[in-house]
C-alpha positions in Angstrom: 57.1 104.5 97.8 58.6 108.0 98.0 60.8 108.7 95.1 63.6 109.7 97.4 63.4 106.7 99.5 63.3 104.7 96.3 66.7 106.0 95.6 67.8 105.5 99.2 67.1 101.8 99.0 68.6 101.8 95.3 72.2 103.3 96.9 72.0 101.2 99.7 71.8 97.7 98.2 74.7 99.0 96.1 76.6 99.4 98.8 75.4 96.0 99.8 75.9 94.2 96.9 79.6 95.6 96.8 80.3 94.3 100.5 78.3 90.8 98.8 81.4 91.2 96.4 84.2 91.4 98.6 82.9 88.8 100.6 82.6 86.2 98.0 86.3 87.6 97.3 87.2 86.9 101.0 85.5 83.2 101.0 86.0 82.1 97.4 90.4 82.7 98.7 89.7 81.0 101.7 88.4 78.0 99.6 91.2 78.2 97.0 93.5 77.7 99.8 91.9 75.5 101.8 91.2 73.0 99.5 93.2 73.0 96.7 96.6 74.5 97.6 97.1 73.0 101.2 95.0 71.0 103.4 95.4 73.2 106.8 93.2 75.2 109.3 93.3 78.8 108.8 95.0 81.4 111.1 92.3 82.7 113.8 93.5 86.4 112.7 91.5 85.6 109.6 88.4 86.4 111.3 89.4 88.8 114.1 86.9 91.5 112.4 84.1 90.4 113.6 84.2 92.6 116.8 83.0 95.3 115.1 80.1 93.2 114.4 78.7 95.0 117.3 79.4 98.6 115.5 77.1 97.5 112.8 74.5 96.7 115.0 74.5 99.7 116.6 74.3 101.2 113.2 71.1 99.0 112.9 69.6 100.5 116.2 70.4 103.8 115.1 68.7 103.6 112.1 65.4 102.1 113.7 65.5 105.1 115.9 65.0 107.2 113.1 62.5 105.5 111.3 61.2 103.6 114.1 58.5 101.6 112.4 58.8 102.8 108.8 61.3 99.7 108.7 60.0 96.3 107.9 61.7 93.3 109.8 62.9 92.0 106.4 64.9 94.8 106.3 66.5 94.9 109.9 66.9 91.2 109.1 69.0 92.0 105.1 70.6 94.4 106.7 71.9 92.8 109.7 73.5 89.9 107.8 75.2 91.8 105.1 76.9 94.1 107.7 78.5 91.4 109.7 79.6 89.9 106.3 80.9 93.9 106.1 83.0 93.3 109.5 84.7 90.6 107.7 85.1 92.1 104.6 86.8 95.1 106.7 89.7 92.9 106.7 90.0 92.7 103.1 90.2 96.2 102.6 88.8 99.0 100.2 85.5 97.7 99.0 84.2 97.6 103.3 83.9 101.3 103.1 83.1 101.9 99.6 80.2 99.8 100.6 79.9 101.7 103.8 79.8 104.4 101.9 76.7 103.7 99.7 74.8 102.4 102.8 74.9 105.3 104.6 74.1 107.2 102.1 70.9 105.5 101.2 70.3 105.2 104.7 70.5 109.2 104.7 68.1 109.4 101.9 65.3 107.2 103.4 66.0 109.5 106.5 65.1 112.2 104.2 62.7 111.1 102.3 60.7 110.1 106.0 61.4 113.9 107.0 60.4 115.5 104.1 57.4 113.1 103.3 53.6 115.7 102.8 56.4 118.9 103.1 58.9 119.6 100.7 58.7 118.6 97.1 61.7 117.3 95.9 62.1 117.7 91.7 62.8 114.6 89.7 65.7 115.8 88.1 66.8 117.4 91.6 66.7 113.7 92.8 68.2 112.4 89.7 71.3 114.5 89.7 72.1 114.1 93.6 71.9 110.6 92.9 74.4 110.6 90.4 76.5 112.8 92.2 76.5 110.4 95.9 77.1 107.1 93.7 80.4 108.8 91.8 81.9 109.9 95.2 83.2 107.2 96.5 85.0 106.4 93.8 86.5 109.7 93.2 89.4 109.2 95.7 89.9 106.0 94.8 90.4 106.9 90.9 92.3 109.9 91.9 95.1 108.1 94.1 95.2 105.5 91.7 95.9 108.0 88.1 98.0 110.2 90.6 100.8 107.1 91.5 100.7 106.2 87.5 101.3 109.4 86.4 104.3 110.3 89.3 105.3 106.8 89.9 109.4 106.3 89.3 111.6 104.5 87.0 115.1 103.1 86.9 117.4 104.7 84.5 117.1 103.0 81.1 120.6 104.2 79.7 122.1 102.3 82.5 120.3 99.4 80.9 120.4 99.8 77.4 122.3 97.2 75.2 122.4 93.4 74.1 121.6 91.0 76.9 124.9 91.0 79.4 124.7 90.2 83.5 123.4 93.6 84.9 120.6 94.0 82.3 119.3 90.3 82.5 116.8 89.6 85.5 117.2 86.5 87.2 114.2 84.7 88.7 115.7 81.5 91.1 113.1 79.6 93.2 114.7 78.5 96.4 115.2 74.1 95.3 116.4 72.8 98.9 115.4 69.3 97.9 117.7 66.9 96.2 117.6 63.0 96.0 120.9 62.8 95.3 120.2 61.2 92.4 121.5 63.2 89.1 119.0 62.2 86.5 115.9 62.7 88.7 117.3 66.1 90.1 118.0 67.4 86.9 114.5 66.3 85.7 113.2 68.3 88.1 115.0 71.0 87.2 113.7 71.0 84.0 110.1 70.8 84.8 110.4 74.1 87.2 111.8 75.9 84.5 109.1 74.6 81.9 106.4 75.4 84.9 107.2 78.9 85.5 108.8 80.1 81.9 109.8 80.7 79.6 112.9 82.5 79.4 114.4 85.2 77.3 117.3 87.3 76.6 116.7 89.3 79.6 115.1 87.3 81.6 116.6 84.0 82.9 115.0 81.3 84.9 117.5 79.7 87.3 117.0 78.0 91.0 118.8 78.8 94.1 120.4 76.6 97.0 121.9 76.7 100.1 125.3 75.9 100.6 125.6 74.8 104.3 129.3 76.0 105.1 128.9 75.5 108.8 127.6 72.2 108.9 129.2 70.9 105.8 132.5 70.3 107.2 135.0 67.3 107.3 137.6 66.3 110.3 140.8 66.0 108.4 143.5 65.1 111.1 142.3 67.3 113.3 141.5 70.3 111.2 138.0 71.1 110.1 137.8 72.2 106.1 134.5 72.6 104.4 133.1 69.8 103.0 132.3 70.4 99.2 130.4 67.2 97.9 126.8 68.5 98.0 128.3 72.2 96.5 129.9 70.8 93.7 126.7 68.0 93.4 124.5 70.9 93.4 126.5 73.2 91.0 127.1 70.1 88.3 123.4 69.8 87.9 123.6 73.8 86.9 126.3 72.4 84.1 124.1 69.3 83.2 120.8 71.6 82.9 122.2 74.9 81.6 120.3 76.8 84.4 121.5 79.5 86.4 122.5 79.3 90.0 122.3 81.1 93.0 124.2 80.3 96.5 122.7 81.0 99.6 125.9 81.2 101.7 123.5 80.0 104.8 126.2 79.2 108.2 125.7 81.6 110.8 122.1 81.6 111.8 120.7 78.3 109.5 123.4 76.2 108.7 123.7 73.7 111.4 119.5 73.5 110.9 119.0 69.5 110.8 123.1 68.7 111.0 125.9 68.4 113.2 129.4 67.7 113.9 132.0 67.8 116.8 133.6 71.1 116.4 130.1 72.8 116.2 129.2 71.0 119.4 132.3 72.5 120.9 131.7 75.9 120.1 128.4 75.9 121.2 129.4 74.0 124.6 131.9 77.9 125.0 129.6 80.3 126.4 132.1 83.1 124.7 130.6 82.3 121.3 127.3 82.8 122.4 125.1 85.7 122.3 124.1 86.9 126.3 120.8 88.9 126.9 120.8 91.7 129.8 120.5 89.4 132.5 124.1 87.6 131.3 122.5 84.5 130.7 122.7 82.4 127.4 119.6 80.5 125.1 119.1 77.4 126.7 120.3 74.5 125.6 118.0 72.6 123.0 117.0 68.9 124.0 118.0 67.8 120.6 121.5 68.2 120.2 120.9 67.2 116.4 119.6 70.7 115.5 121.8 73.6 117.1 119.3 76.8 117.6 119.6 79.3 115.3 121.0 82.8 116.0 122.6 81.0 119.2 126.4 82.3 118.4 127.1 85.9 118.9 128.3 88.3 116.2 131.4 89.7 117.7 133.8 89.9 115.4 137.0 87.7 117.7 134.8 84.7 119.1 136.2 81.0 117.7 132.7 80.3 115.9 133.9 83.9 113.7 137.0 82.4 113.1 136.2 79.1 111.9 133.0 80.6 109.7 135.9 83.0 108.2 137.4 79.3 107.0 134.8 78.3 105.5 133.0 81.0 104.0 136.6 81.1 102.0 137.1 77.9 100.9 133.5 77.5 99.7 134.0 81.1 98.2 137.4 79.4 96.0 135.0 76.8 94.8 132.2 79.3 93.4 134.7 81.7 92.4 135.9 78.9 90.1 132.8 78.2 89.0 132.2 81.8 88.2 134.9 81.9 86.1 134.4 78.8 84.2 130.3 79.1 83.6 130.1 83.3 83.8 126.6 82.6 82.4 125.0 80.3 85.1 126.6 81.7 87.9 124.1 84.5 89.4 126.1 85.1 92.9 125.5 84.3 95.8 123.8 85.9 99.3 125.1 86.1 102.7 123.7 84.4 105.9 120.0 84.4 105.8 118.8 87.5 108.0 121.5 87.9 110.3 120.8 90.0 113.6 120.6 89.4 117.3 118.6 87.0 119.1 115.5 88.1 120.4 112.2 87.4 122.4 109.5 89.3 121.9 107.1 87.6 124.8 110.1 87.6 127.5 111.6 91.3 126.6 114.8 90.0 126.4 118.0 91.5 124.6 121.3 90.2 123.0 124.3 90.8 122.7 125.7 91.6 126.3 128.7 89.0 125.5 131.4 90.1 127.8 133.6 90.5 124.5 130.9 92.5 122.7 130.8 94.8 126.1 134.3 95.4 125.2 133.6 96.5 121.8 131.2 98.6 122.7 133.4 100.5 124.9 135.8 100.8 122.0 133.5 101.9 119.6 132.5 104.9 122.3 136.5 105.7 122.8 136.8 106.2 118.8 133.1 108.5 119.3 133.9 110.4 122.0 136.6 112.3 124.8 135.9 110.7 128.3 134.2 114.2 129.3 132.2 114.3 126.0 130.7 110.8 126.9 130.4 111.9 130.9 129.1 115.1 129.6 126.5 113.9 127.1 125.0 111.1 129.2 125.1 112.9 132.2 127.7 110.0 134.0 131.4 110.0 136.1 133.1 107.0 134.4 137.1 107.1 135.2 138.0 105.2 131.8 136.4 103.7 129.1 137.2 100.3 130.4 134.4 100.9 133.0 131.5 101.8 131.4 129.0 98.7 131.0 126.0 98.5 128.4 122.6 99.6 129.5 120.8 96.4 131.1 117.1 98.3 131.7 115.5 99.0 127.8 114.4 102.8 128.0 113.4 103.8 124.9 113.7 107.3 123.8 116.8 107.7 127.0 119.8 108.8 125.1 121.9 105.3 126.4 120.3 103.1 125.7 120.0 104.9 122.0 123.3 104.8 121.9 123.6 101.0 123.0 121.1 100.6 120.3 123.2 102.6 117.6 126.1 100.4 118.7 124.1 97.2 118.3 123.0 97.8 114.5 126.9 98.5 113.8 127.4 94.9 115.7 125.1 93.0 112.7 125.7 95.5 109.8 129.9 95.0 110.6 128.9 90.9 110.7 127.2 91.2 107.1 130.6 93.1 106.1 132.6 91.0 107.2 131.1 87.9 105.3 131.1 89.8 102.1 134.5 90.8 102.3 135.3 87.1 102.5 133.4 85.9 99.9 135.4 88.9 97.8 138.7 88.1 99.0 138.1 84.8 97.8 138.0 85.9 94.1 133.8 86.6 93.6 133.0 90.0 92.0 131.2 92.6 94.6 128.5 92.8 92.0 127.7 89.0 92.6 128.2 88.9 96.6 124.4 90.4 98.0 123.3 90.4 102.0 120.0 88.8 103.0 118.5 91.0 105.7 114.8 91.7 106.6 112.7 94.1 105.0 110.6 96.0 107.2 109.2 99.5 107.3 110.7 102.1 109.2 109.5 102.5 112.6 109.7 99.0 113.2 110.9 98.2 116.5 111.2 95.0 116.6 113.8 95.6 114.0 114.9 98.9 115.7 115.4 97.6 119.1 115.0 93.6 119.1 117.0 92.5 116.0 119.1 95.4 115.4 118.7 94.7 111.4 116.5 97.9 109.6 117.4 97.7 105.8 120.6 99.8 106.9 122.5 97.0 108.1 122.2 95.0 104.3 124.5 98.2 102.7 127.9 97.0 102.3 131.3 98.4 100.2 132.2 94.5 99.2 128.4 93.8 97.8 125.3 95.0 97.3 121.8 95.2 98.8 119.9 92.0 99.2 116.2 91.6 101.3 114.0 88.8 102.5 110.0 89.7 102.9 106.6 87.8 102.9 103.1 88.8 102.2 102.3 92.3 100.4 104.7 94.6 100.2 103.8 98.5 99.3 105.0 99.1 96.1 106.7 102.1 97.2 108.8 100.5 99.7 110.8 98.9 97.0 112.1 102.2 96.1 113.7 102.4 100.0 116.1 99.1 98.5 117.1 101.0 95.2 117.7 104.6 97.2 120.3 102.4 98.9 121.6 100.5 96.6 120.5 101.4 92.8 119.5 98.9 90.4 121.8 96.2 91.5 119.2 94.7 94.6 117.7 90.8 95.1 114.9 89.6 97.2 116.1 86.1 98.2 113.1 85.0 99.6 109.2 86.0 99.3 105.8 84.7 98.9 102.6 86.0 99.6 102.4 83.7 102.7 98.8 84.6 104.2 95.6 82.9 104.2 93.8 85.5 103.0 96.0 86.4 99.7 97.1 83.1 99.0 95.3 82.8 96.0 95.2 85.9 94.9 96.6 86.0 91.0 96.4 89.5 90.7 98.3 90.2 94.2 101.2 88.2 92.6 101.4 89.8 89.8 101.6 93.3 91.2 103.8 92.4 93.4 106.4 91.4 90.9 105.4 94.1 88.9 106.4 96.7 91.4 109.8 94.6 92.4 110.7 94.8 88.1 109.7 98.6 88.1 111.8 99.5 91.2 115.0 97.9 89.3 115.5 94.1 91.0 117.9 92.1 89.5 117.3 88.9 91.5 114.2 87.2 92.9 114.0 84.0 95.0 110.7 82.8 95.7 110.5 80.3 98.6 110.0 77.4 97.6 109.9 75.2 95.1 109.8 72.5 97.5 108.8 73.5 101.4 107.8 70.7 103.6 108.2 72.6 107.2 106.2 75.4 105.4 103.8 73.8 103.3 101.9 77.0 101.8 104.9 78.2 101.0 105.3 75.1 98.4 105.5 76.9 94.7 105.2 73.3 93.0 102.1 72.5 93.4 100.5 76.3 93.3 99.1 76.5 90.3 98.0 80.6 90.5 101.5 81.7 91.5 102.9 79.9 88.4 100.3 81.4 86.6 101.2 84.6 87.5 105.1 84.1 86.5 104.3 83.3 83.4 102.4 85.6 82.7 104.9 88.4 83.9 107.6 86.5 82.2 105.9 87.0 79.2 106.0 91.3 79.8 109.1 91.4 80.3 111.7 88.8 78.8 112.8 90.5 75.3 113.5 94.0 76.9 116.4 94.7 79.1 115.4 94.6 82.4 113.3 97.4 84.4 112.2 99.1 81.1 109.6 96.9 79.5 106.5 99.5 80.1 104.2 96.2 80.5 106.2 95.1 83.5 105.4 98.7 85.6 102.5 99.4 87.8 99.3 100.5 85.8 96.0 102.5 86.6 94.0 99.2 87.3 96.9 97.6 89.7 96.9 101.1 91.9 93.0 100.6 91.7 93.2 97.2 92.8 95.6 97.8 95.8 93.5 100.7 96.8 90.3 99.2 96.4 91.7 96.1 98.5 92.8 98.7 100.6 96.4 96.7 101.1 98.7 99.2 103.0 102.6 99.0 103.8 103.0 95.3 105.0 99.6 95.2 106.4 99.4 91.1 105.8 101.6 90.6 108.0 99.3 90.4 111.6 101.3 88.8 114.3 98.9 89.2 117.3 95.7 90.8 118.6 97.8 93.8 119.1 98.9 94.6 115.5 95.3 93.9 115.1 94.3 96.5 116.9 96.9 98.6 115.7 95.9 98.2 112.0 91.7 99.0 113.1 93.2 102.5 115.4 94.8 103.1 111.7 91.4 103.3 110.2 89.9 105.6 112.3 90.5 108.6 110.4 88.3 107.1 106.9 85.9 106.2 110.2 85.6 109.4 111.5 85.0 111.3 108.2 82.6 109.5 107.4 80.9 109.4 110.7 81.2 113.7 110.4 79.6 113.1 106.9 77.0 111.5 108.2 76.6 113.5 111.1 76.2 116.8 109.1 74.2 115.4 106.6 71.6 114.4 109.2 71.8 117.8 111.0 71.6 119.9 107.3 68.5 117.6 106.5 66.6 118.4 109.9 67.6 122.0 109.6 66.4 122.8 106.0 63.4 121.1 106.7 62.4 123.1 109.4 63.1 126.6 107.1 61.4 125.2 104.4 58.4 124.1 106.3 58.6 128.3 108.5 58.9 129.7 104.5 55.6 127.8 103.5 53.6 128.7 106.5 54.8 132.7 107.0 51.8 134.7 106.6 51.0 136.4 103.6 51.8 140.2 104.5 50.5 141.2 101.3 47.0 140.9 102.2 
């Protein structure tokens, strides 16, 4: 065999055997999941990549083109098989091209070796060196990026954190515990066993659980009034006292807390069409068959609708209670957030949008009297109104026309004013600003679902009376964390997250980064959902045995050093590496449809393309300094 084709074949099942790699990666998770953390069926996204099975193939055909013969059916057959595992693997990121890489390249060199076969001699050492140089390419970037992000990658303040072991220096890790028998002795057993599971603690670092306390739907009809009802908050913040573990209260009413519950006055509300959100066509969510389970995100956020005034009640007299407790147990209590992810309604598939509420239509025209003259307004948005009083909301989504910008500007104020609002109740009733945190989504900028849809980007969580709070699943890019502490400083939470994918759900390492680069990036509270999750079941922590593993194991970096300074709890060379080489990108985990798909593959196409121009060149410089070698060695000898 040709020594250059040798090589060729050498480079190339490298590049296989790292594509074998990743695939055994890919399936090895799959297993994991599939049979010992939950018994389910995987998501179809999971194996979306293999359209570009066909690009493979067509690879293949190329290839055979070339050679045309010179190719033994073994091959064609090897090759074929480990390139559609490649399609798969594409979805698991960096090692797809990396293997790519080496393919073509030997693929190139057997090309070269057929072209310059009885014409050129190629050196040893020549061959040698090249080899050398084509297998350390690849990795070059990859090494690069990764020693770049250690070496400029951010940290917190440590003065800020210096000292012996008080409330802003300690981090607080509280898995979401929804589930209680009721009964003290078994609740507080279990208790203990989550702590002993995922531990151990340390002087600042402080395992704790979090729960819900269900103001809206926990209520009592006392003569006629309707007061919060506190036996399952005081139940729930007695077995904090009887274990000696921090607590965390998810002040859940306005979008989740009549989930599973219900009472008369709720009913009521929700029988007012004024309390309700509208979408553009002035109609309201239909109502649900099971009048058990009011919808979620059906009342509107105005500030003056009954539902308001009754959750301003509540959210106070439950607020008394924990600002009681705050004040007797300082240690255990670790605050509380607001209403899980508050924002409008919305419906993706039917391109609907909230809140067109006749009384929110009136705020909006307020809002644009304290923005604007009447000829400013008729001026900028090229309109005749007579008053303010006139002017309606946009009804046809435009995007990009200045308003329905404006409409959209107005809507975000609608939700962030909402989370204010709650957090200036909870302060009233006598809890610190430092404890009180919002609970909004966390999603990149751009997003606009969140831009347009929900009305909630990360801007909405700032508040005056608390501070920032988030809720995210599946990987998150380290350096989106940074967005939360640019906001907010070192004082953030994440009150619910898990790495809730099929593809990742086992992945110990993933974990591990993750809460590596939520410590670096100065969080001072972290929920993972669940302990227990029975609508949910891969969320269930309890019986995931690599997620504890990977607690511990960051417990253990970062417990005896005040928090966001331990140097073993940060980001190193072989975590950028890992992310890289996975090729995990913003919150790429997080497919939804076809579409986002799609999106993700048309994000590629740049790594695609350069390597297809590699290629391309590489082919072209081959045929052309074959040709002037062969024209040197046949030129006549003018000499003679």
């Amino acid at each position: 065999m040709n020594g250059l084709k040798k090589y060729g074949y050498i480079i190339s099942l490298t590049g296989e055997a790292l594509i074998v790699i990743q695939s055994i990666i890919f399936f090895s998770q799959l297993f994991l999941y599939r049979f010992l953390l939950e018994m389910t069926n995987f998501e179809g996204a999971v194996f979306l990549p293999l359209i570009s099975i066909p690009i493979f193939l067509m690879t293949e055909f190329l290839i055979l083109i070339v050679e045309r013969k010179a190719i033994k059916y073994l091959d064609i057959i090897c090759y074929i098989a480990l390139l559609c595992l490649t399609s798969i693997t594409l979805y698991l990121g960096g090692g797809w091209y990396i293997g790519i890489i080496f393919v073509i390249i030997g693929v190139l060199l057997r090309v070269a070796a057929k072209t310059w076969q009885n014409k050129v001699k190629f050196k040893k050492k020549r061959a040698i060196f090249l080899l050398i140089i084509l297998v350390i390419i690849p990795f070059t970037s990859l090494l690069i990026q990764s020693a770049v992000k250690v070496r400029t990658a951010r940290n917190i303040p440590v003065e800020s954190m210096a000292g012996p072991p008080r409330y802003d220096n300690i981090l607080y890790m509280t898995p979401i515990l929804e589930y209680f028998t009721g009964v003290p002795a078994q609740d507080n057993a279990e208790i203990d066993f989550l702590k002993a599971t995922i531990g151990p603690s340390g002087d600042y670092y402080k395992i704790g659980f979090s729960v819900s306390c269900w103001y809206s739907a926990n209520l009592i009809n006392n003569s006629g009034i309707w007061d919060f009802d506190p036996t399952w908050l005081y139940y729930k913040l007695n077995r904090s006292v009887d274990t000696n573990t921090p607590i965390l209260l998810h002040m859940n009413g306005g979008n989740w807390g009549s989930c599973g519950m219900s009472n008369d006055i709720l009913k009521e509300l929700w029988a007012n069409d004024s309390n309700c959100q509208y979408d553009q066509f002035d109609r309201v969510p239909e109502i649900q068959n099971d009048t058990t389970c009011l919808r979620d995100r059906l009342f509107s956020l105005q500030k003056d609708t009954d539902f308001n005034k009754y959750r301003e009640i509540h959210v106070k007299q439950a607020g008394a209670i924990l600002s009681n407790f705050s004040q007797n147990y300082p240690d255990l209590f670790v605050g509380c957030s607001l209403d899980s992810e508050i924002h409008l309604d919305f419906t993706i598939a039917g391109d609907l949008y909230y809140d067109y509420n006749p009384a929110v239509i009136g705020e909006y025209q307020s809002w644009l009297a304290s923005r604007y003259t009447l000829s400013e307004y008729n001026s900028k948005f090229d309109k005749s109104e007579s008053s303010f009083g006139t002017i309606d909301a946009p009804r046809n989504p435009v995007f990009g026309d200045p308003l329905w910008e404006e409409w959209t500007i107005f809507r975000h104020y609608l939700v962030q004013q909402n989370v204010e609002l709650q957090a200036k109740w909870l302060n009233e009733s006598g809890i610190p600003k430092n404890k009180i945190y919002s609970h909004q989504i966390f999603t990149k900028s751009g997003d606009k679902s969140a831009n347009y849809g929900r009305c909630d980007t990360l801007e909405t969580a700032a508040t005056k009376y608390g501070v920032v709070g988030v809720t995210r699943y599946n990987y998150i890019n380290p350096d989106r964390f940074w967005d939360i502490y640019d906001l907010n400083g070192t004082n953030w939470g994440i009150f619910e997250w898990n790495i809730w994918h099929d593809r990742v759900q086992s992945d110990y390492h993933l974990y591990l980064i993750q809460l590596k680069a939520m410590y670096q990036a100065g969080v001072h509270v972290i929920c993972p959902n669940g302990w227990f999750e029975f609508v949910n079941p891969r969320l269930m922590i309890r019986n995931n045995t690599i997620f504890h593993r990977a607690l511990v194991d960051f417990a253990y970096l970062v417990k005896d050093v005040p928090r966001g300074t331990a140097p073993d709890g940060f980001l190193n060379f072989f975590d950028y590496l890992y992310v890289y080489f996975m090729n995990f990108n913003e919150f790429q985990l997080d497919f939804l449809s076809i579409t986002d798909f799609l999106d993700f593959l048309f994000s590629k196409l740049w790594s695609i393309s350069i390597i297809s121009t590699i290629s391309v060149i590489s082919v072209i410089t081959i045929v052309l300094y074959n040709k002037y070698q062969v024209k040197k060695r046949l030129k006549p000898n003018t000499a003679d």
